[in-house]
C-alpha positions, -999 to +999 in steps of 0.1 A: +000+000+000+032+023+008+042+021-023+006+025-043+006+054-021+040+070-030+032+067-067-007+084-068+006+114-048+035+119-072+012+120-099-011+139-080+013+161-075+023+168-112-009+169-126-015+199-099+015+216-116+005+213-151-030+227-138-047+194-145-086+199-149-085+161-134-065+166-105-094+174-082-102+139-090-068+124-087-062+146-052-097+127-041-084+092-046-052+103-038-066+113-002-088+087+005-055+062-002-035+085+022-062+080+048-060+044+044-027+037+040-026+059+070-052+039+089-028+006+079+007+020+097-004+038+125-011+000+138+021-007+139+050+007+165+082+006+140+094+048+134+091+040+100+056+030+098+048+066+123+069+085+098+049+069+073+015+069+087+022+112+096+030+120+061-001+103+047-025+119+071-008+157+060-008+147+024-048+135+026-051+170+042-036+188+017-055+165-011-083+178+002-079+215+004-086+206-038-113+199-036 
């Protein structure tokens, strides 16, 4: 899921800098993937997995400040 994750906010993320009439739609999914990928490491304890899980939640935050 990490890595499904890494790859729909990168191309979130570029279609917002071309000015994409479709990223509103990509920054949706791309949210509600952060939220559950999220969800999935904040169960576990490894400082990788909080990293992980705290940079998810702030990117679903700012997905959804597009929309």
């Amino acid at each position: 899921m990490d890595m499904e994750c890494a790859v729909l906010c990168y191309a979130a993320a570029q279609l917002m800098s071309l000015g994409s009439a479709k990223s509103i739609d990509v920054c949706r999914l791309c949210a509600e993937v952060c939220e559950a990928c999220s969800d999935e490491c904040g169960k576990h304890d490894n400082e990788h997995c909080k990293e992980c899980a705290d940079a998810c939640r702030k990117c679903a935050k700012e997905c959804k400040k597009m929309y």
